[in-house]
gemmi code that builds the backbone of each chain (N, CA, C; Angstrom):
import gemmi

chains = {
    "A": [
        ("UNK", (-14.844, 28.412, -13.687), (-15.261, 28.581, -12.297), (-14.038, 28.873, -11.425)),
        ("UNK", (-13.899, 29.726, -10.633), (-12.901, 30.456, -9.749), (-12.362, 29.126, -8.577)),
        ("UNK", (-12.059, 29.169, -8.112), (-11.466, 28.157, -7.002), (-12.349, 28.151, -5.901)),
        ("UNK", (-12.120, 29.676, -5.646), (-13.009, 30.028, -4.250), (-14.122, 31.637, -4.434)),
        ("UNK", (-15.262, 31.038, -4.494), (-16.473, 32.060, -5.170), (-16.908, 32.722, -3.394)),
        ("UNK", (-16.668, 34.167, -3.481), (-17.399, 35.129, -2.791), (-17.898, 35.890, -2.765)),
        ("UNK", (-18.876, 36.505, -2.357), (-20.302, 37.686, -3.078), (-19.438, 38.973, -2.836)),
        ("UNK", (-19.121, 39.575, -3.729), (-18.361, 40.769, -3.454), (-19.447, 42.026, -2.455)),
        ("UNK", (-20.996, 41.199, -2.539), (-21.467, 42.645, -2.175), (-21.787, 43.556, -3.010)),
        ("UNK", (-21.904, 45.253, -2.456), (-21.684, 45.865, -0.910), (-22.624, 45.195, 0.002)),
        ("UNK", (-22.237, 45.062, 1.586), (-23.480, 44.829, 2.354), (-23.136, 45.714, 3.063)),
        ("UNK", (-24.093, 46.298, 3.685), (-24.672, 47.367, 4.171), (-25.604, 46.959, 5.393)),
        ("UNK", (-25.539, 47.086, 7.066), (-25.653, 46.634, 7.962), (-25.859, 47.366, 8.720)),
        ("UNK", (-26.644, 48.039, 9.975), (-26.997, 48.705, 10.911), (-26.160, 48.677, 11.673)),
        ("UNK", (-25.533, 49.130, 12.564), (-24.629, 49.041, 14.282), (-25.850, 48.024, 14.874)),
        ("UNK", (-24.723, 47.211, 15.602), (-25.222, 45.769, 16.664), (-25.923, 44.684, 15.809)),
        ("UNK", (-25.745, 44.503, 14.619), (-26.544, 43.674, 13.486), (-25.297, 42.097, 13.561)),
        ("UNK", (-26.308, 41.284, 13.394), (-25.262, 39.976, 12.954), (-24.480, 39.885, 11.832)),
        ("UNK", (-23.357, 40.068, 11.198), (-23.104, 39.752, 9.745), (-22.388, 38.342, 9.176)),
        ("UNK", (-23.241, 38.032, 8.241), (-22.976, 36.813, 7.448), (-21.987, 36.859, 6.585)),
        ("UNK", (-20.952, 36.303, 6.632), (-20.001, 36.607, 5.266), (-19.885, 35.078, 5.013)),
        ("UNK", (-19.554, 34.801, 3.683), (-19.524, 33.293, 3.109), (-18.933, 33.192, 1.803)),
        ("UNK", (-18.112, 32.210, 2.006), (-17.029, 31.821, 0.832), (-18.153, 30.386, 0.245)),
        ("UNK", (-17.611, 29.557, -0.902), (-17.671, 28.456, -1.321), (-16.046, 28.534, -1.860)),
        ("UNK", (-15.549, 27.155, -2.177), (-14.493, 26.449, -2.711), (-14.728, 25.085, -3.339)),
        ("UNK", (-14.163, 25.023, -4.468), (-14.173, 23.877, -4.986), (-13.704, 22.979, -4.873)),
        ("UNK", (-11.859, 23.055, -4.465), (-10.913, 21.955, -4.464), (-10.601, 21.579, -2.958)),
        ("UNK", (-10.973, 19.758, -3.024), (-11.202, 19.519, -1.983), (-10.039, 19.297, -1.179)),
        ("UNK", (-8.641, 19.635, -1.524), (-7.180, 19.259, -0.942), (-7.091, 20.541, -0.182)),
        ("UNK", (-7.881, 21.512, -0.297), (-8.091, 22.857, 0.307), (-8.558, 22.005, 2.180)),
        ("UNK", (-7.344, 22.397, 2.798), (-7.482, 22.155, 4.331), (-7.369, 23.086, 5.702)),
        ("UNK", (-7.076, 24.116, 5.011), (-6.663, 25.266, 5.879), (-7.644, 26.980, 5.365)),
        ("UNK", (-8.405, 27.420, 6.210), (-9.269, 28.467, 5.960), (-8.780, 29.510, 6.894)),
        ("UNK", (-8.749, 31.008, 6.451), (-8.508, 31.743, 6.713), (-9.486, 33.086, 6.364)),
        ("UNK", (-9.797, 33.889, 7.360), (-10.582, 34.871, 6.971), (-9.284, 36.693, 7.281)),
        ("UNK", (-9.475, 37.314, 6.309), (-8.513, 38.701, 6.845), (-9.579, 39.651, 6.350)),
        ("UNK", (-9.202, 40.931, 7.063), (-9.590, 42.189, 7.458), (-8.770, 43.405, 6.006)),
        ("UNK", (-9.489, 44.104, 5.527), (-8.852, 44.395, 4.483), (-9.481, 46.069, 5.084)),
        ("UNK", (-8.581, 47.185, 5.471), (-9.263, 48.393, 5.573), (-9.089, 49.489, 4.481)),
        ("UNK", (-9.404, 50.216, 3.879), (-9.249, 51.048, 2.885), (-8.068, 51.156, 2.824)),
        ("UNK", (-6.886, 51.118, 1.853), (-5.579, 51.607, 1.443), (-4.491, 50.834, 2.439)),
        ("UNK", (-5.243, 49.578, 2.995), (-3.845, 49.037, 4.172), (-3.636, 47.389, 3.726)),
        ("UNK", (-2.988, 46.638, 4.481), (-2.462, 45.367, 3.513), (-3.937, 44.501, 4.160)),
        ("UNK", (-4.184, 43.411, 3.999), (-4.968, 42.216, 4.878), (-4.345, 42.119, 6.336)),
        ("UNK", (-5.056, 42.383, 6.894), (-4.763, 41.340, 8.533), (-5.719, 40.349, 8.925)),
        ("UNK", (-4.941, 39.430, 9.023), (-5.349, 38.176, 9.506), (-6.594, 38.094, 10.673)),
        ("UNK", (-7.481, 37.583, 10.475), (-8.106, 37.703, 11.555), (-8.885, 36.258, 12.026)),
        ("UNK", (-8.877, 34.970, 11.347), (-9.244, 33.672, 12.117), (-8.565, 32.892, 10.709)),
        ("UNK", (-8.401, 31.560, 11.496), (-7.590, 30.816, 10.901), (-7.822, 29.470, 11.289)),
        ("UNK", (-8.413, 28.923, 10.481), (-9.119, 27.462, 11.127), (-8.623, 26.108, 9.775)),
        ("UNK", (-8.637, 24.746, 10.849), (-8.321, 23.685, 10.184), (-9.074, 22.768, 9.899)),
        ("UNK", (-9.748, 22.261, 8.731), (-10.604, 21.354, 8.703), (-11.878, 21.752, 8.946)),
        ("UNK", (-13.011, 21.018, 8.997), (-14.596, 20.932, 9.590), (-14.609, 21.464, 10.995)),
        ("UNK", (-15.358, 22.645, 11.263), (-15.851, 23.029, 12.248), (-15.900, 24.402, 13.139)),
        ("UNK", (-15.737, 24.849, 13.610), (-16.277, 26.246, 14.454), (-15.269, 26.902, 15.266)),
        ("UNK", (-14.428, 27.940, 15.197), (-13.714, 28.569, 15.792), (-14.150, 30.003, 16.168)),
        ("UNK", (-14.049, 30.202, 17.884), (-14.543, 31.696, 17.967), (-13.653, 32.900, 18.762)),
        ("UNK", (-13.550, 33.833, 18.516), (-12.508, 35.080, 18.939), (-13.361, 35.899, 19.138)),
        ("UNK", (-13.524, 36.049, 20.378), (-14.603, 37.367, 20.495), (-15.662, 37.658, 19.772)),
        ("UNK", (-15.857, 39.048, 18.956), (-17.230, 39.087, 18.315), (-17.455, 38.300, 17.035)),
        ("UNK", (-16.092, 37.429, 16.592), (-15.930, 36.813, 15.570), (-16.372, 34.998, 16.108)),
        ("UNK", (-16.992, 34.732, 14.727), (-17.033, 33.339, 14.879), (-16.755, 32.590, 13.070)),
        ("UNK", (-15.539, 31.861, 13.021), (-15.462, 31.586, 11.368), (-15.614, 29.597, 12.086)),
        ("UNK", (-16.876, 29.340, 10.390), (-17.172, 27.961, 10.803), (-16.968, 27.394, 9.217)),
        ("UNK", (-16.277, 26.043, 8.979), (-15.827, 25.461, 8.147), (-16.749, 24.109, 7.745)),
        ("UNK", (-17.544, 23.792, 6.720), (-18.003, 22.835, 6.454), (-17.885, 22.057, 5.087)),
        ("UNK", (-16.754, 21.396, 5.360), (-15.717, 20.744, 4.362), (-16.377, 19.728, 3.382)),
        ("UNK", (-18.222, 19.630, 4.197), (-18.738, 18.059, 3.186), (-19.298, 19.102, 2.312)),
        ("UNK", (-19.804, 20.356, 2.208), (-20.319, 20.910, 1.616), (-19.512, 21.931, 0.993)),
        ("UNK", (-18.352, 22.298, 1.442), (-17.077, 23.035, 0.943), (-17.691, 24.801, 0.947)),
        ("UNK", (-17.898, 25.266, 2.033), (-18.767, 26.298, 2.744), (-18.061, 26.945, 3.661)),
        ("UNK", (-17.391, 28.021, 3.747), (-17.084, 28.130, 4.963), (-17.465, 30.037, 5.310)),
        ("UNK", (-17.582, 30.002, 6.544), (-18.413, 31.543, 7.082), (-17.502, 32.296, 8.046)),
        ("UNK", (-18.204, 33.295, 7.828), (-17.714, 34.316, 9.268), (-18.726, 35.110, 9.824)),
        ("UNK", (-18.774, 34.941, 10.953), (-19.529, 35.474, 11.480), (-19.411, 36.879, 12.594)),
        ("UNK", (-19.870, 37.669, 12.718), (-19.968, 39.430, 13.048), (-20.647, 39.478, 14.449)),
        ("UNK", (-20.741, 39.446, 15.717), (-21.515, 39.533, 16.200), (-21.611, 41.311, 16.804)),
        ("UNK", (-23.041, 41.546, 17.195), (-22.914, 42.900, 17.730), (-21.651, 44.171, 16.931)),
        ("UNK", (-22.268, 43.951, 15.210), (-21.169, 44.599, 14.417), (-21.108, 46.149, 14.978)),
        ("UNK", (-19.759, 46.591, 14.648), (-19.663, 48.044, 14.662), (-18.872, 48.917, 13.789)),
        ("UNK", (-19.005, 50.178, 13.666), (-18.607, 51.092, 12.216), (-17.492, 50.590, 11.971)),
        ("UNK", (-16.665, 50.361, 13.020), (-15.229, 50.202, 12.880), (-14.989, 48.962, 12.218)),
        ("UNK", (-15.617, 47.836, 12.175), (-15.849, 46.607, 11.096), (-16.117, 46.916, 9.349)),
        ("UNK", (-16.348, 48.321, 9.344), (-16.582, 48.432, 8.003), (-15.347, 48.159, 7.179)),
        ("UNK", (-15.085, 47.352, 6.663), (-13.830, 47.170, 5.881), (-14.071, 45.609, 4.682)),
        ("UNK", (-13.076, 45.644, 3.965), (-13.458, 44.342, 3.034), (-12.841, 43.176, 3.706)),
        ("UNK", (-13.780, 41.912, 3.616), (-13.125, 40.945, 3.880), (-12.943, 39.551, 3.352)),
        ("UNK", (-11.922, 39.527, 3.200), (-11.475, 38.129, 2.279), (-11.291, 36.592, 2.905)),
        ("UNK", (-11.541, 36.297, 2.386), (-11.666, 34.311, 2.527), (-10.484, 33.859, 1.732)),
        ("UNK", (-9.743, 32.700, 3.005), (-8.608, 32.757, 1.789), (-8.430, 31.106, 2.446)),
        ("UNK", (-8.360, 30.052, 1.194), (-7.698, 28.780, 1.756), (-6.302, 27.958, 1.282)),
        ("UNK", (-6.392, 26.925, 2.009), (-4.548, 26.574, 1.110), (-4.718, 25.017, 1.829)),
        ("UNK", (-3.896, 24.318, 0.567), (-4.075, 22.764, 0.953), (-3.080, 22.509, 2.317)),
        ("UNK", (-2.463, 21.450, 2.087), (-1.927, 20.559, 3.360), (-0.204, 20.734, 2.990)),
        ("UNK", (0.095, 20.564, 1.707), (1.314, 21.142, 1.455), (1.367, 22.821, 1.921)),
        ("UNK", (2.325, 23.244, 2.108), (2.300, 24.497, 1.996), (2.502, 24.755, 0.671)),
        ("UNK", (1.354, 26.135, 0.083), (1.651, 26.444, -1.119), (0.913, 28.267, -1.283)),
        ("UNK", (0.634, 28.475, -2.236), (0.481, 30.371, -2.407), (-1.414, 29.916, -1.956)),
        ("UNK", (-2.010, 31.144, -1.225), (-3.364, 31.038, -0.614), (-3.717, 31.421, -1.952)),
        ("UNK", (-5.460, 30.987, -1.796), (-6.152, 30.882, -2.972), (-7.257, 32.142, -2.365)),
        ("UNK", (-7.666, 33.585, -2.829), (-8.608, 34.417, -1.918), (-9.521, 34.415, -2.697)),
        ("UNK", (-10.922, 34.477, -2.365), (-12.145, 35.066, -2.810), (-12.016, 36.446, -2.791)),
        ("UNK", (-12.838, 37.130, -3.457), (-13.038, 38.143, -3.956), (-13.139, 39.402, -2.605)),
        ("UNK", (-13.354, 39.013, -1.828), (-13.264, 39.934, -1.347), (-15.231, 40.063, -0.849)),
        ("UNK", (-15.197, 40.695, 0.631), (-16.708, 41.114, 0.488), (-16.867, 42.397, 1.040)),
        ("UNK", (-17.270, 43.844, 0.888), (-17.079, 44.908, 1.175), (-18.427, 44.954, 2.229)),
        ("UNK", (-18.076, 45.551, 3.329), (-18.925, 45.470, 4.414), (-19.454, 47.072, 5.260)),
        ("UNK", (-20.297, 47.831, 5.074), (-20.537, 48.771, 5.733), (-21.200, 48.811, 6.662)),
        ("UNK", (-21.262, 48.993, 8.351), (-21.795, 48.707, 9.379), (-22.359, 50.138, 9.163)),
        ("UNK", (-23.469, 50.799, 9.553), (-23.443, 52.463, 10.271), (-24.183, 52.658, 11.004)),
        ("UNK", (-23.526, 53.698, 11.562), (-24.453, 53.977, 12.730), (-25.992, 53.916, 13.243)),
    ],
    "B": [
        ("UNK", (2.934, 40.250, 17.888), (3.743, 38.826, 16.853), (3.745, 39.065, 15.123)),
        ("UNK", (4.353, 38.679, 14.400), (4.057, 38.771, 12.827), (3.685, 39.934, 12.824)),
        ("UNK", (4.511, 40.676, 13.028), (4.398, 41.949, 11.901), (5.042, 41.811, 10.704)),
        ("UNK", (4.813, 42.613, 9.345), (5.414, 42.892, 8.503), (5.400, 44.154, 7.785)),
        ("UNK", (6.601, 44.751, 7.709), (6.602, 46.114, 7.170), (6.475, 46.251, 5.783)),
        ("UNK", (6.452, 47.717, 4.734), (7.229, 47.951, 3.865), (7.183, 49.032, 3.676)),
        ("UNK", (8.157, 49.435, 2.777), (8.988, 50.918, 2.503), (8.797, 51.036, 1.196)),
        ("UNK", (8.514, 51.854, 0.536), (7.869, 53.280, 0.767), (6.010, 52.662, 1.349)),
        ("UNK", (5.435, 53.582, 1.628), (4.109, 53.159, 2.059), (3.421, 53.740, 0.588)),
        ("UNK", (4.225, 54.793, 0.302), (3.695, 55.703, -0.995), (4.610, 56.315, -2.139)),
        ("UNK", (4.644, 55.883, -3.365), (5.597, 56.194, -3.994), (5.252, 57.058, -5.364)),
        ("UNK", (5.807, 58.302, -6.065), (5.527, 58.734, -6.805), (6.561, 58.893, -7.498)),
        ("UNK", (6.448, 58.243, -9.122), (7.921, 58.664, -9.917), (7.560, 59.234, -11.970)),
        ("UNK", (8.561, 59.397, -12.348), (8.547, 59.212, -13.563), (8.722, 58.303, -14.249)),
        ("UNK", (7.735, 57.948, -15.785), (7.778, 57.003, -16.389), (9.216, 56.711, -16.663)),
        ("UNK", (9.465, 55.350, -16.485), (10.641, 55.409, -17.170), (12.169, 54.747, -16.168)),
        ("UNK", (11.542, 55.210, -14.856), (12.259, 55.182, -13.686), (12.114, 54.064, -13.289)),
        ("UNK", (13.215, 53.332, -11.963), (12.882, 52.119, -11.354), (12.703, 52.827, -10.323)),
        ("UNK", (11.850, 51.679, -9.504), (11.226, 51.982, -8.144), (11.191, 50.734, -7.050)),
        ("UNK", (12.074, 50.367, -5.855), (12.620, 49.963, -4.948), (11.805, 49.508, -3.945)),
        ("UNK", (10.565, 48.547, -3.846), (9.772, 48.250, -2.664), (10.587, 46.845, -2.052)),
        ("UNK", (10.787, 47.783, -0.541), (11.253, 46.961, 0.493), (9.393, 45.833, 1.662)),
        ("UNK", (10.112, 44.773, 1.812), (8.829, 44.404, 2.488), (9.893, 43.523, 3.942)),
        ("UNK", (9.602, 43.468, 5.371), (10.223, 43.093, 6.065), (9.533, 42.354, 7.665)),
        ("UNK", (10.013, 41.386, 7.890), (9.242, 40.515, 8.816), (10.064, 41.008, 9.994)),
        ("UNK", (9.155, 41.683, 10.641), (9.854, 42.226, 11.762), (10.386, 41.636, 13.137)),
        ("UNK", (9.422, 40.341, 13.252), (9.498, 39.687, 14.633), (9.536, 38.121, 14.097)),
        ("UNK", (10.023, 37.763, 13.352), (9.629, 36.534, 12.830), (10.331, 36.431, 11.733)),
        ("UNK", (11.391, 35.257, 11.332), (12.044, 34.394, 9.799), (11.218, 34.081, 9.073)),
        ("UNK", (11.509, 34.274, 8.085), (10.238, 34.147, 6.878), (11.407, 33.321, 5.462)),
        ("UNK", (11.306, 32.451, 5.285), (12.109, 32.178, 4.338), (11.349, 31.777, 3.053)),
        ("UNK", (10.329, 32.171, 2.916), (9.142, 32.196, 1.980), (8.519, 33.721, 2.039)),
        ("UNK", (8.252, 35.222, 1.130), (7.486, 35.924, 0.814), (6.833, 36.117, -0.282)),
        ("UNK", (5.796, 36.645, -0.482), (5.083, 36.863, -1.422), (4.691, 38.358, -1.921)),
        ("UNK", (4.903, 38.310, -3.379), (4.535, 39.651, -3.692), (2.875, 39.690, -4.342)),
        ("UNK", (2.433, 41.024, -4.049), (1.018, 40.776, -4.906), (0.733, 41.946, -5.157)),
        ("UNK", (-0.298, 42.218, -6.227), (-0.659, 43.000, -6.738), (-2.247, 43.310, -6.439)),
        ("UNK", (-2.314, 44.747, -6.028), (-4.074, 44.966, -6.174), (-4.628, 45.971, -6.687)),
        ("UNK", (-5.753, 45.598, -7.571), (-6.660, 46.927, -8.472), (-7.618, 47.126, -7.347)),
        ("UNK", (-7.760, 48.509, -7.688), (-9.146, 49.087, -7.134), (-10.025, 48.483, -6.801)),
        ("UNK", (-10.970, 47.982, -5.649), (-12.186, 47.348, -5.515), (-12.086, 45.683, -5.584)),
        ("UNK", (-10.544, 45.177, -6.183), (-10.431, 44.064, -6.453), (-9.586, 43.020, -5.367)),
        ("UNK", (-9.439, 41.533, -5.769), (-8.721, 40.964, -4.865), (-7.774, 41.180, -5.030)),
        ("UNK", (-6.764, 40.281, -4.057), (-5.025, 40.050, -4.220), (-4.940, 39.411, -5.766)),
        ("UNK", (-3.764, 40.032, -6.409), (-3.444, 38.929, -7.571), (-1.685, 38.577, -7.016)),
        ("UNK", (-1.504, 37.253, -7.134), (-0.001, 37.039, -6.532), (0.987, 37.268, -7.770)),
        ("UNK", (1.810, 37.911, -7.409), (2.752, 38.162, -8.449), (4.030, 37.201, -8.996)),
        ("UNK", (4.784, 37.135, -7.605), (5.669, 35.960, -7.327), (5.642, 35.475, -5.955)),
        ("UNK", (6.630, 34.696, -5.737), (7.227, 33.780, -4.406), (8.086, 34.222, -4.347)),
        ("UNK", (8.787, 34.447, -3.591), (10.128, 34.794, -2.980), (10.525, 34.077, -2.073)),
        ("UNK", (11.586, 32.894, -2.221), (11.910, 32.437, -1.253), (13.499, 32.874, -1.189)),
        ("UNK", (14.301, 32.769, 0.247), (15.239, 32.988, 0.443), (16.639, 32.376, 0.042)),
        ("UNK", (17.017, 33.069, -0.574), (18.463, 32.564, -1.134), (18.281, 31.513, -2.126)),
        ("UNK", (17.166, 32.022, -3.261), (16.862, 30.947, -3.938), (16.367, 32.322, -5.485)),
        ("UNK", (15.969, 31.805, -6.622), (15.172, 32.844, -7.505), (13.680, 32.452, -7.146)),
        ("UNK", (13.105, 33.621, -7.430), (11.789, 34.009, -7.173), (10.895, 33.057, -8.148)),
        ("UNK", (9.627, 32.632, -8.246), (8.638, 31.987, -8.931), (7.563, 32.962, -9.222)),
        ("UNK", (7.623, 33.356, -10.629), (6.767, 34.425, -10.775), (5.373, 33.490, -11.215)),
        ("UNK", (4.373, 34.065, -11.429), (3.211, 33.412, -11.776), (2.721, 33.579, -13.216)),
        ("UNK", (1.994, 32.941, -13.713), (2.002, 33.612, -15.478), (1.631, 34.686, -15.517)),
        ("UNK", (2.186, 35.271, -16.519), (1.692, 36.701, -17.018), (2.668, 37.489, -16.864)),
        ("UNK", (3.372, 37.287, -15.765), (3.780, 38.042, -14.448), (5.351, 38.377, -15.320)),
        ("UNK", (6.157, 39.762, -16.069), (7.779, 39.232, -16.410), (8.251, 39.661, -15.579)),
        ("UNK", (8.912, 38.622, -15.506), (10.126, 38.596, -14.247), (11.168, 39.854, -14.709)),
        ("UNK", (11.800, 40.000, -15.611), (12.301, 41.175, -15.980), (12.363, 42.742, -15.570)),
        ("UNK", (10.832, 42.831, -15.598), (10.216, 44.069, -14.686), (9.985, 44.214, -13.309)),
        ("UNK", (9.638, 42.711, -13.271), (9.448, 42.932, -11.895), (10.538, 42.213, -10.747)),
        ("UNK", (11.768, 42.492, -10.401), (12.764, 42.108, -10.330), (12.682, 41.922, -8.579)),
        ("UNK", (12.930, 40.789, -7.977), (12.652, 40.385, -6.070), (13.973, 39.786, -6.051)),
        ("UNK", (14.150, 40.160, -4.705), (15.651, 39.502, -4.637), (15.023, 39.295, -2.781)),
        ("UNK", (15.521, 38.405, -2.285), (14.988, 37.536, -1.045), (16.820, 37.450, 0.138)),
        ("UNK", (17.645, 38.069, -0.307), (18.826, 37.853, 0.497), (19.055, 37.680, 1.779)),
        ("UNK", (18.140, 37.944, 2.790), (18.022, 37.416, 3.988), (16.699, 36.949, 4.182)),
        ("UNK", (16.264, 36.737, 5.661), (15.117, 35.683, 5.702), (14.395, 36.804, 6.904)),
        ("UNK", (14.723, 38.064, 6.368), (13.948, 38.944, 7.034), (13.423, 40.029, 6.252)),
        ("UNK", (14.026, 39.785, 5.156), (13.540, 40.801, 3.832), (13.498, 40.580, 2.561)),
        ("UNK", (12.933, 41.212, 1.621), (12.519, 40.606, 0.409), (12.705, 42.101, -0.101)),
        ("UNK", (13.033, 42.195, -1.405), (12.586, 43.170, -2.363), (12.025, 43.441, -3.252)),
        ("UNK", (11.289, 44.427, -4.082), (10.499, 44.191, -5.591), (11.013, 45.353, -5.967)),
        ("UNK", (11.578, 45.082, -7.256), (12.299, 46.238, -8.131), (11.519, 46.626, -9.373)),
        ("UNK", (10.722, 47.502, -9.154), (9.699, 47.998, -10.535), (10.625, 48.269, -11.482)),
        ("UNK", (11.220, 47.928, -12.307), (12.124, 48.796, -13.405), (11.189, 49.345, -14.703)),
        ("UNK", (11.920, 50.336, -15.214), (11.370, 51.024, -16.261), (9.607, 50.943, -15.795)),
        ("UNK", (9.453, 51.685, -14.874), (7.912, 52.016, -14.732), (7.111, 52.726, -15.523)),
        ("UNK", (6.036, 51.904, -16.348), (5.206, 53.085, -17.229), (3.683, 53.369, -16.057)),
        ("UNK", (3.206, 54.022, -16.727), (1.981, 54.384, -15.882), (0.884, 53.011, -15.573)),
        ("UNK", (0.659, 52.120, -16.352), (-0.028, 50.864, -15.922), (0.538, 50.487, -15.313)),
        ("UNK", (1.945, 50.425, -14.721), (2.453, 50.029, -13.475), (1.911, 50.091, -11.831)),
        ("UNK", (1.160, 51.626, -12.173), (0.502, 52.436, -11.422), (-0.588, 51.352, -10.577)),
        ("UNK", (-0.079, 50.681, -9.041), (-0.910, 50.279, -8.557), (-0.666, 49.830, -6.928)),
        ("UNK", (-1.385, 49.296, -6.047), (-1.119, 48.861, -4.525), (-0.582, 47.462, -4.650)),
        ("UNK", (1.072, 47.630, -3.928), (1.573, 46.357, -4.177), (1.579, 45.869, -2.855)),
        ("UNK", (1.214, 44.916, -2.445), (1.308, 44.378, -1.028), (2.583, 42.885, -0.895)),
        ("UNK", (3.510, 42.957, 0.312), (3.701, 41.886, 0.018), (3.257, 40.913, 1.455)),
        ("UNK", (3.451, 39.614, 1.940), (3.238, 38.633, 2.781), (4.435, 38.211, 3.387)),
        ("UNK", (4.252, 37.625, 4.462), (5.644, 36.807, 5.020), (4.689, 35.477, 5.574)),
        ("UNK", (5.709, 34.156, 5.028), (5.048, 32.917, 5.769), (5.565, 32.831, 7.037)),
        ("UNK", (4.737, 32.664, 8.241), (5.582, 32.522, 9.434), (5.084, 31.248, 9.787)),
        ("UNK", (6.448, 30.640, 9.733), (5.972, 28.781, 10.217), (6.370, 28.258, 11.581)),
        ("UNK", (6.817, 29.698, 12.326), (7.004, 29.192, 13.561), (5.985, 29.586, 14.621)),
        ("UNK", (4.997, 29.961, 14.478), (4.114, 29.923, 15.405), (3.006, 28.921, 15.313)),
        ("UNK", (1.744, 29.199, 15.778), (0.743, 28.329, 15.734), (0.306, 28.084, 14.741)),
        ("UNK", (0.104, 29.298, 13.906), (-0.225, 29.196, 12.597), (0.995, 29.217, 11.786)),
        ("UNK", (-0.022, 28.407, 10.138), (1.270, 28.482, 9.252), (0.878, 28.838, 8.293)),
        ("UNK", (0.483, 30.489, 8.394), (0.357, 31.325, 7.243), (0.426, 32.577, 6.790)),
        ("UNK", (0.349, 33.649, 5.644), (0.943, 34.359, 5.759), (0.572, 35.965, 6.620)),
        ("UNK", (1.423, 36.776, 7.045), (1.391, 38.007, 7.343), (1.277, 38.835, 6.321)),
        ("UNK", (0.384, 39.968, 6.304), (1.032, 41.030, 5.005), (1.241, 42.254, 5.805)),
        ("UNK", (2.047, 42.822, 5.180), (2.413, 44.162, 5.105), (1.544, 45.292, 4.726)),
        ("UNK", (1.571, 46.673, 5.177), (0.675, 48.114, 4.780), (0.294, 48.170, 3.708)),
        ("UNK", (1.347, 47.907, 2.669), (0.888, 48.016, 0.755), (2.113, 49.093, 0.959)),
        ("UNK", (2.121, 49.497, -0.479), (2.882, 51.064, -0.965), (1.855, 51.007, -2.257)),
        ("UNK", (1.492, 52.253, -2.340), (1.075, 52.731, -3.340), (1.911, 53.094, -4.521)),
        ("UNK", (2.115, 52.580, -5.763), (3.151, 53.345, -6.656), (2.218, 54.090, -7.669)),
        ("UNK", (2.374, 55.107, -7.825), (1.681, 56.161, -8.974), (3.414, 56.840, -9.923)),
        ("UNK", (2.990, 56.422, -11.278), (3.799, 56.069, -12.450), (3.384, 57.358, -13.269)),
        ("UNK", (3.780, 58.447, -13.315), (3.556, 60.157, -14.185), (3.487, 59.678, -15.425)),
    ],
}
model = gemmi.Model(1)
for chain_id, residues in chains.items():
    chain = gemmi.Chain(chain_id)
    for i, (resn, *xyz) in enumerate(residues, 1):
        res = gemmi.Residue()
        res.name, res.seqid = resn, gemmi.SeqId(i, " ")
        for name, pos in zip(("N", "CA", "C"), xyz):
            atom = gemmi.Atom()
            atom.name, atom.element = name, gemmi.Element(name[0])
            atom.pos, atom.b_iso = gemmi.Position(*pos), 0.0
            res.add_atom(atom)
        chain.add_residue(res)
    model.add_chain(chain)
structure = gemmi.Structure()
structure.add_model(model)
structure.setup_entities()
């Protein structure tokens, strides 16, 4: 079993649609969640970064962490084409140490 | 804030050849980078650690031999492909830890593409 399991997808989404993206993780010393932006042929950029249990929001983004169930999401609001890109879930314990990523989830918004 | 570069963005050589990827924290000390490797359609695989003024921590699998990082300042890191055969052929990305801001985690860089004749 992988560390941190994510549906690779494809999802495939209308313009202005909600999108669900969702990690699981196993290891519970995992304290720090991170979601990045992956666009065809470019590195990850960072795009929310949350600590522990609970709900952080950036604009059309909302990433929510639920540590009793070891779950954590991102959320899309009012998606658009320009969101089409892969996106990865990535966590790391309390020491600093190398991030652990899910697979990746490939996301197509269109018009 | 946290940018991170690298050089070449795109690289094309002959088997056989070494090949020179620079990765660089532009606005920010990084005395921790990371190299990684990515297939087609797939995730990050981490290659090594690079910390500064120290030897690199490669990960299993991974020979250090070939894949040669040298970390000499705390604004740059290197990965030295030597003797490249064509399975070499892939998107190397690397990271910078930045522990002085709010967050304490990593930046990555564009990638470089290396394609191995």
């Amino acid at each position: 079993q992988k560390e941190v399991e994510q549906d690779p997808g494809p999802l495939s989404v209308p313009e202005g649609a909600i999108v669900s993206l969702n990690c699981t993780y196993s290891n519970s010393a995992f304290q720090y969640f991170m979601w990045y932006r992956q666009y065809s042929r470019k590195g990850p950029e960072l795009l929310m970064y949350t600590y522990s249990s609970g709900n952080k929001e950036d604009g059309r983004f909302t990433a929510q962490v639920d540590k009793s169930s070891k779950y954590i999401s991102l959320f899309i609001r009012d998606s658009q084409p320009s969101d089409s890109a892969t996106y990865l879930c990535a966590t790391r314990g309390t020491s600093y140490g190398k991030l652990t990523f899910g697979q990746g989830t490939i996301l197509t918004v269109h018009p | 804030g946290a940018v991170v570069s690298q050089h070449p963005s795109r690289v094309i050589c002959k088997s056989g050849t070494s090949v020179k990827i620079e990765c660089r924290s532009l606005d920010f000390q990084a005395t921790t980078m990371f190299w990684y490797r990515q297939f087609p359609k797939k995730s990050l695989m981490l290659m090594a650690t690079s910390n500064e003024g120290s030897k690199a921590t490669y990960e299993q699998g991974v020979e250090k031999d070939k894949f040669l990082i040298n970390h000499a300042s705390l604004t740059l890191s290197t990965l030295t492909v030597t003797s490249a055969h064509p399975e070499d052929s892939s998107f190397y990305i690397c990271s910078a830890r930045d522990q002085g801001g709010v967050t304490d985690t990593q930046y990555f860089g564009p990638g470089t593409r290396l394609t191995v004749l």
